[in-house]
C-alpha positions in Angstrom: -53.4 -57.0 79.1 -57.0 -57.3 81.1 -59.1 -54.8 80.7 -58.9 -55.0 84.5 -55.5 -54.0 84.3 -55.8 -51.3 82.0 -58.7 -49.3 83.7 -57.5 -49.9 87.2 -55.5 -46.5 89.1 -55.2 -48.7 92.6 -56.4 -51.3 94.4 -56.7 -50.9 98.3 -57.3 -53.6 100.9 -57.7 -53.7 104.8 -56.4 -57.1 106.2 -58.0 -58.5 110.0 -55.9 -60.4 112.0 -58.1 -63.0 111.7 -58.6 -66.6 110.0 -61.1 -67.3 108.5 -60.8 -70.6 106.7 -63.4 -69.2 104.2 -64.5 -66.5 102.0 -64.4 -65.3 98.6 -61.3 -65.1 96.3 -60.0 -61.5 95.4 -60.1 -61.2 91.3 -60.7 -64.8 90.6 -62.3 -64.0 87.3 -58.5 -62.7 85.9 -56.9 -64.7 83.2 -53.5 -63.2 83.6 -51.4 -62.0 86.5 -51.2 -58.0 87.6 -48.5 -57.4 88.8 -48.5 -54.5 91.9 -46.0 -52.6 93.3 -47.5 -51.6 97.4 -47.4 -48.0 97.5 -48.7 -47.3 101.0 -49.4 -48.9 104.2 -50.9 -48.4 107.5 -51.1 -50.0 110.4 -54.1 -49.5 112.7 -54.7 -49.6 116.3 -56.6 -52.8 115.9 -54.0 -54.8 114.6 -55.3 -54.2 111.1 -53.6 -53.3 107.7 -54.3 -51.1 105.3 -52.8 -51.4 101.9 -52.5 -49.6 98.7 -51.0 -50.9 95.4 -50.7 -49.9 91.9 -50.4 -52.3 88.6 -46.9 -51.8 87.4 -47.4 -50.4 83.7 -45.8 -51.2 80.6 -45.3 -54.8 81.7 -42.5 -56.0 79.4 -44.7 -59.9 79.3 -48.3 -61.0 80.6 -48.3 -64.0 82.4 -50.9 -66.5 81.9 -52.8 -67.7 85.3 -54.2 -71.0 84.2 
């Protein structure tokens, strides 16, 4: 498993109803998939989203990303 994987307790993001056409790639540097299992939301008044996942432990197979 990635050491990502193994160290991480959650991963939270905020999404803008925006497009941007650019920007930089979440986690590009992972050679294997996490899988993550969305444990919160909440929408804001802006039209924004907050989101909160976990990895899913004791993943039965790692998944290679290449």
């Amino acid at each position: 498993m990635e050491p990502f994987a193994r160290t991480i307790d959650a991963a939270k993001k905020v999404v803008h109803p925006r497009l941007a056409g650019h920007g930089p790639t979440l986690f590009s540097g992972l050679s294997t998939h996490v899988d993550l299992k969305l444990v919160s939301r909440l929408e804001l008044g802006s039209g924004a989203v907050a989101l909160r996942y976990e990895p899913i432990r004791n993943q039965p197979q790692e998944r290679d990303c290449r």
